[in-house]
N, C-alpha and C positions, 0 to 999 in steps of 0.2 A: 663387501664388508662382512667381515664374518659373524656370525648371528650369535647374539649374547642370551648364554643360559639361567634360566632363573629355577629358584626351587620348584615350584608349581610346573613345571615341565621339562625337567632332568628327566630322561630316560637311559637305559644303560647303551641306547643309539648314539646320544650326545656326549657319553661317554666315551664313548670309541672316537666319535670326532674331534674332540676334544687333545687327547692322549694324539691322535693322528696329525692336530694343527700344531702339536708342540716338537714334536719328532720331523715335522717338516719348514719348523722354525730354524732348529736347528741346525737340520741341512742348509739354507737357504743362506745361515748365519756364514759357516764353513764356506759356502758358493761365492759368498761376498766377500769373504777376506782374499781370499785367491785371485779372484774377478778386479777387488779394489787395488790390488798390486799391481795386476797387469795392463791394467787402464791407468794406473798414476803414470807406472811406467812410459807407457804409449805417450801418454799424453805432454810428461814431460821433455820426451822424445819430439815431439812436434812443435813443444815451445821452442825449445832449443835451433831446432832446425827452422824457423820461422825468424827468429832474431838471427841465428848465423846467418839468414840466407840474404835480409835484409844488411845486414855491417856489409858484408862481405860485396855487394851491390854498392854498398855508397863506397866504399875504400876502393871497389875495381876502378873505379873512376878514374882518383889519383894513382893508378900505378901505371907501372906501364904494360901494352898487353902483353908481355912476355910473363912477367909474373900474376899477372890478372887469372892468364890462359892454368899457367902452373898450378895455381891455386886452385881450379875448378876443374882441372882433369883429375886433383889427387882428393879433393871432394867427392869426386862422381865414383873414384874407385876405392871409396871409404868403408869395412866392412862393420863398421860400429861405428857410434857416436864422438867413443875416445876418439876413433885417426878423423873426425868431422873436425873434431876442437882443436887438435891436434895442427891439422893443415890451416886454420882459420889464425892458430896464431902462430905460426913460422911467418905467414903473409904479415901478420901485424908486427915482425919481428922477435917474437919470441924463441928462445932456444925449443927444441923439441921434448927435452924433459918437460921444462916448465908450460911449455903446451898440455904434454899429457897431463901431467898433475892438473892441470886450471880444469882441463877436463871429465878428469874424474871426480872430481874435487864437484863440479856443477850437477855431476849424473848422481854421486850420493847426495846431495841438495834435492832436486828432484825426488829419490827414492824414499828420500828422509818424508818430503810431504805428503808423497802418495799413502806412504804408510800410516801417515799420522790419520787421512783422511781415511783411510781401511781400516786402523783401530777403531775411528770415533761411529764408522758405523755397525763397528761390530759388538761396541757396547751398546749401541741403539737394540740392535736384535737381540744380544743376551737379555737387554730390560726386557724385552717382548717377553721374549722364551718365559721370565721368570715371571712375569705378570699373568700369562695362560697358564703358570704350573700354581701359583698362587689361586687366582680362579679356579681351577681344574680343582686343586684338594679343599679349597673352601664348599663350592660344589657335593664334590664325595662324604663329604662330611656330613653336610645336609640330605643329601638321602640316606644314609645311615640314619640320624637322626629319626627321618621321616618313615622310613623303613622299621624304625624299631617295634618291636612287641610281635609284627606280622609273622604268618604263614603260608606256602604256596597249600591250596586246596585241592580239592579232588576235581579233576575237571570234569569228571561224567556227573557232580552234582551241583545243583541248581543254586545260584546266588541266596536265596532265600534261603533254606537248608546251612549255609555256610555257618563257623562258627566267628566269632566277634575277631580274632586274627586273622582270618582267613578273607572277613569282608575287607578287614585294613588292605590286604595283600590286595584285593582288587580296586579298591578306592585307590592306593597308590600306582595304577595301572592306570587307572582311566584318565581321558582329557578330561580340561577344563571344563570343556562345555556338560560335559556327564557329571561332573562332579558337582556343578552348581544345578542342576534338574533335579538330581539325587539329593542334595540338602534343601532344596526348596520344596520336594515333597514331605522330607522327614520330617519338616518346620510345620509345615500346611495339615499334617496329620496328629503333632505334636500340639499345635495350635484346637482341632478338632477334640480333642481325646480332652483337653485340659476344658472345653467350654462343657463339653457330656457332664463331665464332671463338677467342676462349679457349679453346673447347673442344677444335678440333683445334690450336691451338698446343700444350695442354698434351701432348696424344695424340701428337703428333710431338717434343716433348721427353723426354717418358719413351723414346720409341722410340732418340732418340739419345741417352739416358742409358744405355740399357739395349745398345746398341750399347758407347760407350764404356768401362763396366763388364768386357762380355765382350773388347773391343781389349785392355784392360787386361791382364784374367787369361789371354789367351792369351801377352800380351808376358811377363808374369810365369815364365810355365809354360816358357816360348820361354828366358829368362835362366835359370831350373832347372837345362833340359837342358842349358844350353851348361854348366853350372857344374859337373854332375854330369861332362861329358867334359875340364874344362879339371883337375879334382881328379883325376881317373886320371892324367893326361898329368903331373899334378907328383907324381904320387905315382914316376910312372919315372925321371925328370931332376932333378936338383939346381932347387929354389927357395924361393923366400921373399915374403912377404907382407905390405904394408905402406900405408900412407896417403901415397905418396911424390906425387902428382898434386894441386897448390893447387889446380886450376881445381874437382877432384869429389873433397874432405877426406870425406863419407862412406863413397865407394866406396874400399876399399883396390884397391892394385895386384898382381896378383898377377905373379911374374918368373919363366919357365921357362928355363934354359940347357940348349939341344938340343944335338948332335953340327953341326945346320944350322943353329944360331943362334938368336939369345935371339928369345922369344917373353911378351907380356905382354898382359893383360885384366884390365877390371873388373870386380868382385865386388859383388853388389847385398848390400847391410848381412842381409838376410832368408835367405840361401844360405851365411851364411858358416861353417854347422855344415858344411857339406861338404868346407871346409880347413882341417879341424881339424888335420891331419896337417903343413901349410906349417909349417916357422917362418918367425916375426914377419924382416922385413927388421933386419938390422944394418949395423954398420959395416965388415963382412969383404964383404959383398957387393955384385957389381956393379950398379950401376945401372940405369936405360935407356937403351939405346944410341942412340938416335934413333929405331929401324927405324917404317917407316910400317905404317899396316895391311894397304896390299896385299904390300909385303912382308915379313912377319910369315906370311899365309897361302900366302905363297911357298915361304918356308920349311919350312911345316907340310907342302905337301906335299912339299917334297923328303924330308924324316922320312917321311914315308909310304914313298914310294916306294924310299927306301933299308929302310925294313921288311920290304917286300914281298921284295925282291932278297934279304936274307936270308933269308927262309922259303922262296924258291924254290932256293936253296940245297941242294943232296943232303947228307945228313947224312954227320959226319965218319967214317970209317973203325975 
């Protein structure tokens, strides 16, 4: 059985054989049309002579042996078929023409079939022929295909060394069994490389999770203290407290009116047992004046600073 070639193991060896089993198709095809003629022939040659030989046996019977004799000497010195048919019916009465004709007449019968049976297997073998040249270019096709992009390399250097055509060129060389060793490494190392990885991604994400957590609870700790010193400072000056800021509706605003001028901050929702003492903003109280934040803490220190003058102050008399 001839071995059937798949993509995975076309080499241009199977090529050659290939190309070689179609060229010997067709000879084989030619062998058998020649061959199928001269075997119908034969063969109908020996039907013929197998029924003459028989008739001619039961008819000697009833003759008499004078004609029996005549009949089978001009038999035996018969140089063809024709003077066999020929002698077989002058015996049964026939003219000698119509002898010949019956027997030419029988031998293209015969040739007729033989032939027929030499075309039908000669379109047997053309199907062949055409089905190995069909294979053969569907085949060539596919290493093309598989062939494309490659390069033949330098053979004095090293697989490693090679460039990314160059490795196609040898991966399209190598058996099966190399090629699956060779991608189960590149998986197993591809596999390796992605876990290194992960792994310190994950290690550097907890590290800036665990970063941003503590950024967190210091800014937290950071909004506390301010809240713990912005609740004193309203606890001495008239204010009030309220959700008056659309841009941050959580954060209420807290509104201090100093001797140096109004002063205001936001209140994280989490701090706000600390102003328990504010009242809620209403409609007797002023708003916000504008002031910026630098001056805001402008002002803060001028309140300081006028504190201080106070307490340096010599007590009254």
């Amino acid at each position: 059985m001839t071995e059937r070639f798949t993509a995975d193991t076309i080499t241009d060896d199977a090529l050659d054989t290939l190309y070689a089993e179609r060229d010997q198709a067709r000879r084989i095809a030619v062998a058998l049309e020649n061959e199928t003629a001269a075997q119908a022939a034969r063969i109908t040659g020996l039907r013929e002579q197998q029924r003459a030989a028989a008739s001619a046996a039961l008819s000697l019977r009833a003759q008499t042996p004078t004609a029996a004799q005549t009949t089978l000497d001009r038999i035996r010195s018969a140089n063809n078929w024709t003077d066999v048919w020929t002698a077989l019916g002058m015996y049964y009465g026939m003219k000698p023409e119509k002898a010949g004709a019956e027997a030419r007449a029988r031998r293209r019968s015969g040739v007729i079939a033989g032939l027929a049976d030499a075309e039908q297997r000669l379109h047997s073998a053309r199907r062949s022929t055409k089905r190995a040249e069909t294979e053969r270019d569907r085949l060539a096709a596919e290493v093309v295909r598989l062939r494309a992009g490659e390069q033949q390399p330098d053979p004095n250097r090293p697989i490693a060394l090679c460039t990314a055509p160059e490795w196609i060129w040898h991966w399209n060389r190598s058996a099966a069994e190399s090629r699956l060793a060779t991608a189960q490494r590149v998986l197993d190392s591809a596999r390796q490389a992605s876990t290194c990885f992960e792994g310190n991604h994950r290690n550097r994400l907890d590290q800036l999770q665990r970063r941003a957590e503590q950024a967190e609870a210091e800014r937290d700790a950071a909004y506390r203290e301010r809240a713990h010193l912005i609740a004193y400072l309203a606890a001495l000056h008239p204010s009030h407290i309220g959700p008056t800021d659309p841009t941050a509706p959580d954060w209420p605003v807290l509104i201090v009116e100093t001797p140096a001028g109004q002063m205001s901050w936001h209140i994280a929702p989490r701090d706000a047992d600390l102003v328990e003492h504010v009242e809620p903003t209403g409609g007797t109280h002023q708003g916000w004046d504008g002031h910026t934040t630098e001056e805001k803490y402008r002002r803060l220190r001028e309140l300081t600073r006028a504190a201080l003058e106070e307490l340096e102050q010599p007590p009254a008399p």
